[in-house]
C-alpha positions as a Python dict, from the first residue, in 0.01 Angstrom:
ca = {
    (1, 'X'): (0, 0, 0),
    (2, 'X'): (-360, -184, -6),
    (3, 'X'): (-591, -19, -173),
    (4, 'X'): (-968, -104, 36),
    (5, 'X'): (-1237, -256, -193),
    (6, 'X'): (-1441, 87, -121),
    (7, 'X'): (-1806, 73, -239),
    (8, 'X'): (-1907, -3, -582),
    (9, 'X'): (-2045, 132, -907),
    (10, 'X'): (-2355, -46, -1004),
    (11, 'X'): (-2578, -69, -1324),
    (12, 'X'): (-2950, 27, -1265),
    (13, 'X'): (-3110, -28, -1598),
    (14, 'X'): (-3260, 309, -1519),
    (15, 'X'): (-3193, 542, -1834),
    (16, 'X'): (-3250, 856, -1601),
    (17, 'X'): (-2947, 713, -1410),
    (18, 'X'): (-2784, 462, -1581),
    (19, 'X'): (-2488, 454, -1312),
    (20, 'X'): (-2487, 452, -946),
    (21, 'X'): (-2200, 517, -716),
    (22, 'X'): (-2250, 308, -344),
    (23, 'X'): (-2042, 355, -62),
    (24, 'X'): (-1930, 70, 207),
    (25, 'X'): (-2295, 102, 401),
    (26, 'X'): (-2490, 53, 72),
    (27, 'X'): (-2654, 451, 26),
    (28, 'X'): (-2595, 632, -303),
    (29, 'X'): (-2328, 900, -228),
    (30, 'X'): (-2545, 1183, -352),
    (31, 'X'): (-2277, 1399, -474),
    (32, 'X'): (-2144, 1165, -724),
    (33, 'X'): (-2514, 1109, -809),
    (34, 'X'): (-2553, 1503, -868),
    (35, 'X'): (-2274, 1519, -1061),
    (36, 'X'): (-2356, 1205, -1313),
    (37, 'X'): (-2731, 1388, -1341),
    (38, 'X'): (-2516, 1679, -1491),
    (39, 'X'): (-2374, 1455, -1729),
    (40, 'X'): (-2652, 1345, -1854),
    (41, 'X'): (-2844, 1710, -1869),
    (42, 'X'): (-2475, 1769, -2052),
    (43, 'X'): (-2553, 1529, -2370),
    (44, 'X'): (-2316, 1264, -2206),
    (45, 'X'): (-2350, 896, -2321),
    (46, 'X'): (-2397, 678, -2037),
    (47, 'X'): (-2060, 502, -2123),
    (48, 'X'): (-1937, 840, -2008),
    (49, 'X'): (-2097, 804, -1677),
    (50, 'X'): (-1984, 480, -1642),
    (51, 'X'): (-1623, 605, -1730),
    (52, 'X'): (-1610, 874, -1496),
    (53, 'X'): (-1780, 694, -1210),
    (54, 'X'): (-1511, 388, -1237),
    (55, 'X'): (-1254, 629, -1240),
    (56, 'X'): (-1454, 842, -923),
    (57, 'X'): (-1431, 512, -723),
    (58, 'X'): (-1079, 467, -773),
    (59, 'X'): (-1011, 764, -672),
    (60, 'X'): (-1196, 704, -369),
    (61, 'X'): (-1065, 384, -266),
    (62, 'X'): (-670, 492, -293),
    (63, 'X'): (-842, 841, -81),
    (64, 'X'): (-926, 574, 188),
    (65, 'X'): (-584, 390, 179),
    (66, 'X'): (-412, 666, 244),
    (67, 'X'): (-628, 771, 495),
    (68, 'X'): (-837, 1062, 414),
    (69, 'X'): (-1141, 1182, 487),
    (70, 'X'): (-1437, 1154, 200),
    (71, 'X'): (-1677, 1398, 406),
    (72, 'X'): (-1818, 1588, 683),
    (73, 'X'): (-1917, 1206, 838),
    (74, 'X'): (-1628, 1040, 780),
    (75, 'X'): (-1394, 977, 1084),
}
């Protein structure tokens, strides 16, 4: 099985949102962006954000290699 280089996580230097989660087209996905603001609001370090948002986008990316749909937009 290949497993598609889905999106990325990237750093923003922005303490408010230390992590961001970027699909293929290059747009936050703004439920993963949601979710790491709850985190945060949580006491969460931003290692922890980073943690969970590597392990979102693997997630993701074997999601798209086998073929399922991430959303209402996704064919």
């Amino acid at each position: 099985m290949a497993v598609p280089r889905w999106g990325r996580l990237v750093e923003t230097g922005d303490r408010y949102e230390p992590y961001r989660l970027i699909d293929p087209d290059g747009a936050a996905v703004e439920a993963v962006a949601i979710y790491f603001q709850e985190l945060l609001a949580a006491g969460k370090a931003p290692s922890t954000v980073r943690s969970y948002g590597m392990n979102l986008l693997r997630w993701w990316r074997f999601l798209q290699a086998m073929d399922v749909p991430l959303g209402p937009s996704d064919p």
